[in-house]
C-alpha positions as CSV (number, residue, x, y, z in Angstrom):
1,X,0.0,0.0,0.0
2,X,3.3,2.2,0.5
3,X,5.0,1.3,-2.4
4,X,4.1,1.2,-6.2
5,X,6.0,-1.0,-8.6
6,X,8.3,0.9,-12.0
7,X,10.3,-0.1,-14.6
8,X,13.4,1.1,-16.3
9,X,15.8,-1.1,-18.8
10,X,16.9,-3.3,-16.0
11,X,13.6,-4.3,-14.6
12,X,11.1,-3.2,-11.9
13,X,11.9,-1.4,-9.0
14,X,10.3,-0.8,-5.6
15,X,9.4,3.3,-5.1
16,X,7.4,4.8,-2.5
17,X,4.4,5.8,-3.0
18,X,3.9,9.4,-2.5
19,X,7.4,10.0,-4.0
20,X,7.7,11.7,-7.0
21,X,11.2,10.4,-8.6
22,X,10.9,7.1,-10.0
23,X,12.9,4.1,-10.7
24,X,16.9,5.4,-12.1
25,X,16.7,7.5,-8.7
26,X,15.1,3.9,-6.2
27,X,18.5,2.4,-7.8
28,X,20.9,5.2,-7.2
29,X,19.7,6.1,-3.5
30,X,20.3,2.1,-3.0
31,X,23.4,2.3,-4.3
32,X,25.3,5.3,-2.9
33,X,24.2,4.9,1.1
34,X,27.3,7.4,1.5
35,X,27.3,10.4,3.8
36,X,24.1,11.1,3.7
37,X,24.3,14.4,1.9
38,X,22.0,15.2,-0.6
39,X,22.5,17.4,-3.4
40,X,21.7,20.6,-2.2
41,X,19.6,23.9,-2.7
42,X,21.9,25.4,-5.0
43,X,22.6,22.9,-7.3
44,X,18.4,21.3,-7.7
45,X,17.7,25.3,-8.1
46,X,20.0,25.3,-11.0
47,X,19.1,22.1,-12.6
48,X,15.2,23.1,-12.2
49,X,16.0,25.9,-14.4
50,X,18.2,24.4,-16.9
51,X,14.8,21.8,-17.4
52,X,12.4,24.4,-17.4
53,X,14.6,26.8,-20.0
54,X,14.6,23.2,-22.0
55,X,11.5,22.8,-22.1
56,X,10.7,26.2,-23.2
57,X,13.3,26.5,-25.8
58,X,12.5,23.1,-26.9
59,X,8.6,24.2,-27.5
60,X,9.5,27.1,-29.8
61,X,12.1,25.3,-31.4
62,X,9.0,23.0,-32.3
63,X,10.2,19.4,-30.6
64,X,7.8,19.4,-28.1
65,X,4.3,19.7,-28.2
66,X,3.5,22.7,-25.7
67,X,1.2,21.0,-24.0
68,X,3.3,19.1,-22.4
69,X,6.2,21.7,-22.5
70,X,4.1,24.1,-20.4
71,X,3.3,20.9,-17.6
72,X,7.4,20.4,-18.0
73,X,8.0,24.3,-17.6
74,X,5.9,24.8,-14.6
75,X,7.2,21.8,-12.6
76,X,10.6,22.5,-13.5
77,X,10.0,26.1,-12.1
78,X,8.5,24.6,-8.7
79,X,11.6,22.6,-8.7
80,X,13.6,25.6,-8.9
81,X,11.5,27.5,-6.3
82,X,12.5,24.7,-3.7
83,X,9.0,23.2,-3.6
84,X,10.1,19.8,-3.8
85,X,13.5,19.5,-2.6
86,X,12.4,16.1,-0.5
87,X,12.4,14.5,-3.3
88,X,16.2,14.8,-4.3
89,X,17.4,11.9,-1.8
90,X,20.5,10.8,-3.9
91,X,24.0,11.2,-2.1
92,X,26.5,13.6,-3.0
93,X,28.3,10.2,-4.0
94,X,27.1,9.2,-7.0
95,X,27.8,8.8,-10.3
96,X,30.7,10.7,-11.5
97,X,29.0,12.5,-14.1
98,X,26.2,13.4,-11.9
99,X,23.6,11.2,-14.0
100,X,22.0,10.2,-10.9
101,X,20.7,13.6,-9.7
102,X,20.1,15.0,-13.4
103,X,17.5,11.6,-13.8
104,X,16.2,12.2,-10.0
105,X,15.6,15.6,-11.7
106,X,14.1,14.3,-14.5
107,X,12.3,11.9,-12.7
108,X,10.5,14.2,-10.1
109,X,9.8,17.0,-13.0
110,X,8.1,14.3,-15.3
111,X,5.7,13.0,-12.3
112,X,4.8,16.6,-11.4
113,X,4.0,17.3,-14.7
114,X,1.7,14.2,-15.1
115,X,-0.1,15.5,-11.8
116,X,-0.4,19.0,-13.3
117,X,-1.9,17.0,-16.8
118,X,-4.1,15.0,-14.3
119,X,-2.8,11.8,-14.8
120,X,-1.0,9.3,-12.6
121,X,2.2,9.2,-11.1
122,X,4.8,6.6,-12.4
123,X,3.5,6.1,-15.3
124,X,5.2,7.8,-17.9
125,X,2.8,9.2,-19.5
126,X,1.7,11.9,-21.1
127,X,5.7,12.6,-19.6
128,X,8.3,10.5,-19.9
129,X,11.8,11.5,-17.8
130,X,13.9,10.8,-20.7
131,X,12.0,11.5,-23.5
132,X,10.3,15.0,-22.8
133,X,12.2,16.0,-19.9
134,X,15.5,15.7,-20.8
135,X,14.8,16.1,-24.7
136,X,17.9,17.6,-26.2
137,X,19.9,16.8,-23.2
138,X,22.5,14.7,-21.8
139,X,23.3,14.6,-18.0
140,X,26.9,15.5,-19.2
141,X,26.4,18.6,-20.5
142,X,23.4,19.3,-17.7
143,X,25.6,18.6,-14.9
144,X,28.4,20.9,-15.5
145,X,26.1,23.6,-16.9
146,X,24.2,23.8,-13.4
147,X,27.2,23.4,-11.4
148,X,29.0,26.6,-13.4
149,X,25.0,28.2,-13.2
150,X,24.7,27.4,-9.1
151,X,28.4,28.8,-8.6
152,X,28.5,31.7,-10.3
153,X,24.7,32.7,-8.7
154,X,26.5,32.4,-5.3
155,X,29.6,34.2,-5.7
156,X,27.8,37.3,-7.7
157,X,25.0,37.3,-4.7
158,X,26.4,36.0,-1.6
159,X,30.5,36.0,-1.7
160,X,31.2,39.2,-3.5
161,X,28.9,41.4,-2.1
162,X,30.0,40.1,1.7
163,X,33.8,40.5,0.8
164,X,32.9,44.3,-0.2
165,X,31.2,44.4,2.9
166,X,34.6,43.3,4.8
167,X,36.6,45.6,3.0
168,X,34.5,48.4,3.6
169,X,34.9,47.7,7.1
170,X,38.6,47.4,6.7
171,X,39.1,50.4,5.4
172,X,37.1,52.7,7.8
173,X,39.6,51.2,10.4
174,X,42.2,51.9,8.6
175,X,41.1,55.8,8.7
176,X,40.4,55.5,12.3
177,X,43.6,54.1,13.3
178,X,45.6,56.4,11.1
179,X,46.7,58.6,13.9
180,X,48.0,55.6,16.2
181,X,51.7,55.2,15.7
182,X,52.9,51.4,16.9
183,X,55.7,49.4,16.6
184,X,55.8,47.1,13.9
185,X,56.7,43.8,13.6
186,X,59.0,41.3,11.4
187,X,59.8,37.7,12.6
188,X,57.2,38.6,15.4
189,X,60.3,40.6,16.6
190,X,60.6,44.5,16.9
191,X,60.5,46.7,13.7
192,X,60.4,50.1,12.9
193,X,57.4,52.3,13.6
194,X,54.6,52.0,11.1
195,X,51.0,53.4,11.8
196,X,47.9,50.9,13.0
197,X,46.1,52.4,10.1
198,X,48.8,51.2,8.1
199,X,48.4,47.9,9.3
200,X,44.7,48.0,8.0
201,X,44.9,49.4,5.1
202,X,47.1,46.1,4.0
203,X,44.4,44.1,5.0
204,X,41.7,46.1,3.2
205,X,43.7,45.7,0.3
206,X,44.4,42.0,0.6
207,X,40.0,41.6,0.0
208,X,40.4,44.1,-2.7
209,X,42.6,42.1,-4.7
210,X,41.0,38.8,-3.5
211,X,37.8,40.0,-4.4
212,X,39.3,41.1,-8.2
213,X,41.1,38.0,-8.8
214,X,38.2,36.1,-8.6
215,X,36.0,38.6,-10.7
216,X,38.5,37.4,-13.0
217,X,37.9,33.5,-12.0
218,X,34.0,33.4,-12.6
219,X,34.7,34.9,-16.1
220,X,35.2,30.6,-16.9
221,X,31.7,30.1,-15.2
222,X,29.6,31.7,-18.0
223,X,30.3,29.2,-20.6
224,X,27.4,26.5,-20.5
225,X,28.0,23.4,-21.8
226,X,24.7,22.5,-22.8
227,X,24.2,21.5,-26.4
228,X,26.8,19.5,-26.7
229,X,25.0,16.2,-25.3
230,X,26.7,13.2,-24.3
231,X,30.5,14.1,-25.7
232,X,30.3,17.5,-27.0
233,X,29.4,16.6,-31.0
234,X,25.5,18.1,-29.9
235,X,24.7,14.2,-31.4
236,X,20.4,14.3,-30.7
237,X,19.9,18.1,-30.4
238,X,18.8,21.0,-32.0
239,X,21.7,23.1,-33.4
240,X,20.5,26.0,-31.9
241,X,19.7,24.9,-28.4
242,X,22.9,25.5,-26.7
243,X,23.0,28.8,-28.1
244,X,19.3,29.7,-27.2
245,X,19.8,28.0,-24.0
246,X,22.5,30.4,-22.6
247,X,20.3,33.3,-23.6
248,X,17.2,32.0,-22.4
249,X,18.7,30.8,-18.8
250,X,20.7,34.3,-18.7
251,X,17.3,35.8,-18.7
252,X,15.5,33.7,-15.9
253,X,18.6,34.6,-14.0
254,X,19.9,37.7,-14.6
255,X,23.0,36.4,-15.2
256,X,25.7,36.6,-18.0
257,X,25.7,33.2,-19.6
258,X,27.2,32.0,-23.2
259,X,27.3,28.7,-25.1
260,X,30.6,27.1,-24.6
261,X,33.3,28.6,-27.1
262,X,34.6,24.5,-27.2
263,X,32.2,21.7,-25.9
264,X,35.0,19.0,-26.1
265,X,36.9,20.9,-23.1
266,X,33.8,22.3,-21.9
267,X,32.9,18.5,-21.2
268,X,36.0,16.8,-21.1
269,X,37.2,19.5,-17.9
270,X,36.3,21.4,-15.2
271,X,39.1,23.8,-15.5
272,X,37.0,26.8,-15.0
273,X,35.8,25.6,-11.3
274,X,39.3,24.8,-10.6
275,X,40.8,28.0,-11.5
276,X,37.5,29.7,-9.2
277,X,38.6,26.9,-6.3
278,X,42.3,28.8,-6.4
279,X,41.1,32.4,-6.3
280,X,38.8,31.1,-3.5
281,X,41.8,29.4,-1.6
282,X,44.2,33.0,-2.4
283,X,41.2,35.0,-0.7
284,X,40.8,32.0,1.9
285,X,44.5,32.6,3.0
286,X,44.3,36.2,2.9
287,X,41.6,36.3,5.9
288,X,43.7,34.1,7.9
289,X,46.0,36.1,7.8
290,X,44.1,39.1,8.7
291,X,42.1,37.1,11.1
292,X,45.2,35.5,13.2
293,X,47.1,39.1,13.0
294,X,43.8,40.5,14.9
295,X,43.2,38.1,17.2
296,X,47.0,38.5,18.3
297,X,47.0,42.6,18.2
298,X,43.9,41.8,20.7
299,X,45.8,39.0,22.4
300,X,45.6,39.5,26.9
301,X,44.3,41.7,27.4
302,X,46.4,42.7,30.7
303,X,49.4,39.9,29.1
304,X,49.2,39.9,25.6
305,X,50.1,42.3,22.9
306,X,47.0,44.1,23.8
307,X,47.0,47.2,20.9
308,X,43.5,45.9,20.1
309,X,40.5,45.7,21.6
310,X,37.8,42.8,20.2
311,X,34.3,43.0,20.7
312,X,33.2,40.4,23.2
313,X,30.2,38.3,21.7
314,X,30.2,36.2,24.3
315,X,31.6,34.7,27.4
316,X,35.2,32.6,26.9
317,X,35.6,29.9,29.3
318,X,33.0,27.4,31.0
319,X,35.5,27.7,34.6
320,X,37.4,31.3,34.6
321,X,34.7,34.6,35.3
322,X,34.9,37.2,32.9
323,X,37.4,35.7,30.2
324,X,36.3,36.7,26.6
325,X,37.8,35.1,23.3
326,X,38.5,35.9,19.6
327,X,35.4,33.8,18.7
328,X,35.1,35.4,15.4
329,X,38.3,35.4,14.2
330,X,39.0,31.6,15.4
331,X,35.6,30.7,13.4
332,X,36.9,32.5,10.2
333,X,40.1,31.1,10.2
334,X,38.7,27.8,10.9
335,X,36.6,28.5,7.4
336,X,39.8,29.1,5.6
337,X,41.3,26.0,6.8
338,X,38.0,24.3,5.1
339,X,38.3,26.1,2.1
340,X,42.1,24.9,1.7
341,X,40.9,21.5,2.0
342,X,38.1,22.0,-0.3
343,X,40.4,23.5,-2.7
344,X,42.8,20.3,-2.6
345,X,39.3,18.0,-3.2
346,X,38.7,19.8,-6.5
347,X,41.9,20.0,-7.4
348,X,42.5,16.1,-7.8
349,X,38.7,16.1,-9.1
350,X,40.0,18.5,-12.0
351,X,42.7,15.8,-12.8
352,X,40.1,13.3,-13.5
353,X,39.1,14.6,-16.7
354,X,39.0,11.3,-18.8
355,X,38.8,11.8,-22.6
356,X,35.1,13.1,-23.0
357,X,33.9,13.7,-19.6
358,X,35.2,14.4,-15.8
359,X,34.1,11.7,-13.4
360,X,34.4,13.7,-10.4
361,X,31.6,16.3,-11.0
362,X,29.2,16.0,-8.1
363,X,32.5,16.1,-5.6
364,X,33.2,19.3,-7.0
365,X,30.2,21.0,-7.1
366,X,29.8,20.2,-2.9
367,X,32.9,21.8,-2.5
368,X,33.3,24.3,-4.5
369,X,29.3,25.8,-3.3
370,X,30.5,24.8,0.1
371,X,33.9,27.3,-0.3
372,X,31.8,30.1,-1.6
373,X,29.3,29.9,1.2
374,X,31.5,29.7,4.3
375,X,33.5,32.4,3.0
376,X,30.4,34.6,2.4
377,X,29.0,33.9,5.4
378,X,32.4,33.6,7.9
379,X,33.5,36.5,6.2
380,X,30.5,39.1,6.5
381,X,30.1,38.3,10.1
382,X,34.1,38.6,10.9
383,X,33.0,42.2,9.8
384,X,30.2,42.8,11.3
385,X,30.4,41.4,14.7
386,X,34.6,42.0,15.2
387,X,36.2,44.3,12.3
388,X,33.2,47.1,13.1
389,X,33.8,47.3,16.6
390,X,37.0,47.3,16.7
391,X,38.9,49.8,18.9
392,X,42.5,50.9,19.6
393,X,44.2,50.7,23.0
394,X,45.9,53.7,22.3
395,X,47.4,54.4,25.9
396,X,49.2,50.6,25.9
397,X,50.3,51.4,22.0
398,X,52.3,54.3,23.2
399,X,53.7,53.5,26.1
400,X,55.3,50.5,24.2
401,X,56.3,52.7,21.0
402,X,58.8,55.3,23.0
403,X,61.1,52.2,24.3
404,X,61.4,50.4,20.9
405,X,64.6,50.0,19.9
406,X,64.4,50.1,16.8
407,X,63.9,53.6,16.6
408,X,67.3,53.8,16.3
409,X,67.3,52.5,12.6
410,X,66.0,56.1,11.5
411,X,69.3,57.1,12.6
412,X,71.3,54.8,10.1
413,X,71.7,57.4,7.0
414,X,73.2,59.8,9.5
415,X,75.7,57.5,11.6
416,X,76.1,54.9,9.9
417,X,74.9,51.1,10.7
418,X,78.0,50.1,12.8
């Protein structure tokens, strides 16, 4: 009574009842029991509209009767919408060209459809999966055209716009601080005098340059390679569908999008999210930096270098009253260690392009969405709840900078070094 019974070209297969995807997805959720990680928000949003934009595209281009291209469209949009994300239960660990989730996809599309035509769920018909749904299509040119559509939607509207947030921040301390004269440091040793506004001013321009290498970066992530199908030769499609696809999904999303210049390297790599994965590491290292220097200006504060003082978000210590930590800073850093990893991940998934087609998609579409969301989100509250509220111990500053030794080096071009 739970269950109902469907078929694909190996035989029957078991599916629950109220479930929308169908047999190809039973298999694969039965055969990758991995971590338990589904596909994710990002990634369903952008394959919804990659199978709506089909549909539609397909419709004028005559292929598909609109009928059923307008039960396609509006399911695919609901998809998109998040309306029916319980129903993308394959693992993150799948097949490595991500066939799996583009036919749980196609799966749950085609069923809602049938329900929006009135008719009954698993049967194929008036939709088929295959057929209708993914009609000019092949999950290796779908899969890597939602992964560069998912990851250049979150950097443009989560990562960049946080990033200009910390840099903002940055930047005003650097004009606060630009009349408090410390020592600086080299080898965490004594140095010459430099300002603390100096100090910041390096750090805002650290996110600056981050922030313009990867506008650079993403430049890879416009190029779509839908229309080429299953190796690139657009073998079962439309000439004209890759082309009116990049237009059609730049519209929906307000995004800059092109057909691939090359489908053979648009399908046989995944150089573009590789090269995004290393401007997200260079920006990931840059932070630590920032974030460690910080935390150590602000280290004490009776014992410590104490030229800083953090914010305190909340108490430190479970057994000593009145102790406050660098929370903020330690989660951030924490993030870029991540993001490092993350960045190692994709690397070696990048090396596993194999003539016609990477095999490694799906583990580089979790971590290269999962680098661009902890850095947004690690990164705009390091700003808002530390970097903002930030404020100089100026009276422990200059009582240290008058005994530095090194004051003497200003004295070199007069007397001499010896």
């Amino acid at each position: 009574m739970n269950e109902r019974i469907e078929k694909d070209t190996m035989g029957e297969v078991s599916v629950p009842a109220d479930a929308l995807w169908g047999a190809q997805t039973a298999r694969a959720v039965a055969n990758f029991p991995i971590s338990g990680q589904p596909l994710g928000r990002e990634m369903i949003r952008a394959l919804g509209l990659v199978k709506q934009a089909a549909a539609e595209i397909n419709r004028e281009l005559g292929l598909l009767d609109p009928r059923l291209a307008g039960a396609i469209a509006q399911a695919a949009e609901e998809v998109a919408a998040g309306r029916h994300d319980r129903h993308f239960p394959v693992d993150l660990f799948q097949t490595g060209s991500g066939t799996s989730s583009n036919m749980n996809t196609n799966e749950v599309i085609a069923n809602r459809a049938i329900e929006i035509l009135g008719g009954q769920v698993g049967s194929k018909d008036p939709v088929h999966p295959n057929d209708h749904v993914n009609l000019g299509q092949s999950s290796n040119d779908v899969f890597p055209s939602a992964l560069h559509i998912a990851a250049l939607t979150a950097v443009e509207d989560e990562l960049l716009p946080a990033l200009e947030v910390l840099h903002r921040e940055l930047a005003a301390r650097s004009r606060d601080f630009h009349d408090v004269v410390k020592v600086g440091r080299t080898h965490l040793q004594d140095a010459t005098p430099i300002r603390l506004g100096q100090e910041f001013s390096g750090y805002a321009a650290q996110v600056d340059r981050g922030r313009a290498h990867l506008l650079q970066a993403i430049e890879g992530l416009r190029e779509l390679p839908l229309g080429g199908t299953a190796v690139g030769t657009g073998l079962n499609t439309h000439p004209e569908f890759g082309r009116r696809m990049a237009e059609r999904i730049s519209g929906m999303t307000g995004k800059g999008f092109v057909e691939a210049t090359n489908h053979f390297e648009a399908q046989g790599a995944r150089d573009a999210a590789v090269r995004v994965s290393g401007a997200l590491k260079s920006i990931a290292v840059s932070l630590a930096k920032i974030a460690n220097d910080i935390r150590w200006l602000g280290s004490g504060p009776r014992f410590g270098l104490g030229e800083l003082e953090l914010p305190a978000v909340q108490p430190g210590s479970s057994i000593m009253p009145g102790k406050v930590n660098p929370v903020m800073a330690e989660a951030l850093i924490q993030v870029c260690a991540q993001v490092i990893g993350n960045d190692a991940a994709i690397t070696l998934g990048g090396l596993h392009g194999h003539f016609e087609l990477n095999a490694m998609q799906p583990l580089i579409a979790r971590n290269l969405l999962e680098q661009v969301r902890l850095l947004a989100r690690a990164g705009r509250l390091f700003a808002e709840k530390l970097v903002s509220g930030l404020a100089a111990c100026r009276e422990a500053i200059e009582a240290r900078v008058g005994r530095s030794l090194s004051l003497a080096t200003a004295l070199v071009p007069e007397i001499g070094y010896e």
